[in-house]
N, C-alpha and C positions, 0 to 999 in steps of 0.2 A: 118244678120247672120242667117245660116240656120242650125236648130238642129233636129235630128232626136227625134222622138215621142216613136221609139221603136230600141231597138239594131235589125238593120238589114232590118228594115220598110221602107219603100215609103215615109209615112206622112214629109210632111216639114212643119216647124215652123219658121216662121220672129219674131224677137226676137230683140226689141232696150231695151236699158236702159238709164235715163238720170238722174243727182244728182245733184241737185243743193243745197240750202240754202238760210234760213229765218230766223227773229226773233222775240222771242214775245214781246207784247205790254201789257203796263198795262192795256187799256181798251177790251183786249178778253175775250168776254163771252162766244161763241161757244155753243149758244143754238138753234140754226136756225134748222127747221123742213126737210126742203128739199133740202137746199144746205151748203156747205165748201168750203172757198176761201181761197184762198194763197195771199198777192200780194207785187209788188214791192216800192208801197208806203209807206211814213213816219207813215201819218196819220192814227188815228182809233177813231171814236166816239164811242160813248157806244150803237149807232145803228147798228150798223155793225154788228151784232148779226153772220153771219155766220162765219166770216172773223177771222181764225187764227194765221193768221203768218204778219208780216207787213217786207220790205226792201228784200223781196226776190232776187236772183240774178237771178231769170227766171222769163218770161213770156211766155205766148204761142206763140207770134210772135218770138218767139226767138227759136224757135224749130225747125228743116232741115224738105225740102219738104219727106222725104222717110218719116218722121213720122206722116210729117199731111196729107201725104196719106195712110198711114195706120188708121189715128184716123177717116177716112171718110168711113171704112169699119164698115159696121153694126157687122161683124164679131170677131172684134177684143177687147179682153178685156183688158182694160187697169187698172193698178192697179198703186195707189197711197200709197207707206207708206213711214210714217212719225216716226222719233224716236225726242224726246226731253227728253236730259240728259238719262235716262236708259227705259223709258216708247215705244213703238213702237206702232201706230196703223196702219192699214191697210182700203184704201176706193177702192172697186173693181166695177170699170162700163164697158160700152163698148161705144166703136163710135157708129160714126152717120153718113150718107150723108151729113147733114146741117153743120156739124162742121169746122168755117171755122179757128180757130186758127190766127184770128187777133189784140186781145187784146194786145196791148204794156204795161200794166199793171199787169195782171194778171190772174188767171183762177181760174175756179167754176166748181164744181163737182156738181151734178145736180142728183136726185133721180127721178125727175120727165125724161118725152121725151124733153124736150121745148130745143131749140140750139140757139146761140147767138155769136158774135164773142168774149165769154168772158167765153163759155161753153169748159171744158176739156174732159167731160164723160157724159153720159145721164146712166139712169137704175142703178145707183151707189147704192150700199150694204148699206151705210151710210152717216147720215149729219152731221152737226155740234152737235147737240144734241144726237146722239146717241153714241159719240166717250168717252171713260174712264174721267170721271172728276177729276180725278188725272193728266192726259195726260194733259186736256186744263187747270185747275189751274198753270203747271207747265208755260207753254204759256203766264199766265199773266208777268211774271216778263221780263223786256225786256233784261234781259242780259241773257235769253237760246240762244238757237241757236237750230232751228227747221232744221234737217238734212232730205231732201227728197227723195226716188225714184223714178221716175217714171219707169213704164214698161209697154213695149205694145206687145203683144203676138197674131199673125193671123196667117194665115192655107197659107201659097204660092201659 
C-alpha cells in the first residue's frame, strides 16, 4: 500500500500490517538484556529469560515474500506492539540485508546488529527487560492472550 507522506507530496511510503496472537506462560520472566521472542511453542523453561508469549499463531516463515523483502531493507523500521488485557507496549527496530525470516518457530527482536534465521529486527528500542513489569507479570498467567502488530514502514 502506498501512502502519501504529505497531502499533495511525492514521498511514498510501503506500509504492511500483520496481527497475529500469543499466550502467556507461567514460566515468563522477560528479563533478557538484548532480545524479546514471541514463539509458537508449548514450552517455556525459566531460562528462556527473553521469551514472552508461548503458542503463537505466526512465525517469521510464515510472513509473504513483499514483507521479507522489505524487512531486508536497512531502511525500513519495523515496529512490534503488543497489548495484553489493557496494557500495550511498543518494540521499534529496522531491517537488515542478513535477515532471512526462516524460523518455522518463532522470532526475536534483537537490540544488538547480529541476524539469524530467527532475527525479526536488529537496532530494536527495547528487550525483554526494559518492557513495563506490569505488561510482562500480566504474560505470566497462561490464559492472557498476547494480541500483536506487526508493521513495517519503507521509502518506495
Amino acid at each position: 500500500m502506498c501512502i502519501d507522506k504529505r497531502l499533495g507530496g511525492q514521498e511514498c511510503w510501503m506500509r504492511y500490517e500483520v496481527r497475529f496472537e500469543a499466550s502467556g506462560h507461567r514460566n515468563v520472566i522477560g528479563t533478557h538484556r538484548t532480545t524479546l521472542e514471541i514463539t509458537k511453542e508449548s514450552r517455556l523453561t525459566r531460562n528462556g529469560t527473553c521469551i514472552l508469549a508461548t503458542d503463537s499463531t505466526l512465525a517469521l516463515r510464515d510472513l509473504n515474500q513483499s514483507i521479507r523483502e522489505l524487512a531486508r531493507r536497512s531502511t525500513t523500521r519495523i515496529v512490534l506492539e503488543m497489548t495484553a488485557d489493557t496494557l500495550t507496549e511498543r518494540v521499534v527496530g529496522w531491517g537488515s540485508s542478513g535477515l532471512t525470516y526462516k524460523s518455522e518457530t518463532c522470532m526475536v527482536a534483537r537490540v544488538s546488529e547480529y541476524e539469524c534465521d530467527r532475527t525479526l529486527m536488529v537496532k530494536a528500542d527495547r528487550a525483554s527487560k526494559d518492557l513495563n513489569r506490569e505488561f510482562v507479570a500480566k504474560l505470566t498467567d497462561p490464559d492472557v492472550r498476547l494480541y500483536c502488530k506487526l508493521t513495517y514502514l519503507s521509502e518506495q
